[in-house]
C-alpha positions in Angstrom: 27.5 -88.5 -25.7 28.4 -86.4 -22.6 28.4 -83.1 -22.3 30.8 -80.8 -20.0 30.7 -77.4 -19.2 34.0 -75.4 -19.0 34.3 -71.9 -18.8 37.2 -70.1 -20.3 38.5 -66.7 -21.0 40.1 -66.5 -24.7 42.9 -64.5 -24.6 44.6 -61.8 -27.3 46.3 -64.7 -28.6 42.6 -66.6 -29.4 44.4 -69.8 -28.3 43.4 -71.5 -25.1 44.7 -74.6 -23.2 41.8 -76.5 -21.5 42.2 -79.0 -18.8 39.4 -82.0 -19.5 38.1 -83.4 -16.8 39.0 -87.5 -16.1 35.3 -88.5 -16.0 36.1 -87.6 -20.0 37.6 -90.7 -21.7 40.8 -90.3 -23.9 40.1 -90.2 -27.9 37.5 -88.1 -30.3 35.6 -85.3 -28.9 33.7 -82.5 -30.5 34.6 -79.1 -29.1 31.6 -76.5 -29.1 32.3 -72.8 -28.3 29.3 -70.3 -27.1 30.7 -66.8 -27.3 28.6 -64.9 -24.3 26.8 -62.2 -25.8 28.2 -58.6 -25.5 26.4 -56.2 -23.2 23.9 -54.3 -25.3 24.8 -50.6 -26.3 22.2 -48.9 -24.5 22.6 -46.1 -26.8 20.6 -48.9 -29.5 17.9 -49.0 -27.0 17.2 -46.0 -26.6 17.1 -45.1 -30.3 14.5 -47.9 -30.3 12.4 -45.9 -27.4 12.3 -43.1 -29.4 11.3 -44.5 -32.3 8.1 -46.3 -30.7 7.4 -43.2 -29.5 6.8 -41.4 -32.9 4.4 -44.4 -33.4 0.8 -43.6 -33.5 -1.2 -45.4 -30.7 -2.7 -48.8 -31.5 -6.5 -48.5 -32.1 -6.8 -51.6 -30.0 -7.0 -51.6 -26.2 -5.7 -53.7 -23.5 -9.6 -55.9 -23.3 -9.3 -56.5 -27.4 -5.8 -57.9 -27.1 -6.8 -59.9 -24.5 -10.2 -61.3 -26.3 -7.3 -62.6 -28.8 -5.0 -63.9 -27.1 -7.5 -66.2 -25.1 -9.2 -67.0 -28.9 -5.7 -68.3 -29.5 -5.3 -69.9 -26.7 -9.2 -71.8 -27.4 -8.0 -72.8 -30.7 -5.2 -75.3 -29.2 -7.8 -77.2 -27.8 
């Protein structure tokens, strides 16, 4: 199976007419399409910030959250 990239603007009409390339034999393909992903609303993000912000701090500090992350990190060994 090959793979070939191809970027394309859909228009109003959702209907789009693709030139393949020749290194692309004639017969069967499978056609994938990746939407891009919309720019976040950064109104959403800053909802978020506010909320962390009525969060009470965590007990634990920046040496205890390291001390587990290396214990993690001993137990893949």
């Amino acid at each position: 199976m090959q793979a070939v990239k191809i970027e394309a603007t859909v228009p109003g009409d959702r209907q789009l007419l693709l030139k393949i390339p020749a290194e692309i034999p004639a017969g069967e393909v499978e056609i994938l399409i990746l939407a891009k992903e919309p720019v976040p609303d950064n109104r959403h993000l800053m909802a978020f910030l506010d909320e962390l912000e009525q969060l009470p701090p965590s007990p634990r500090n920046p040496q205890a959250i390291e001390a587990d992350i290396q214990a993690e990190r001993n137990s893949w060994e």
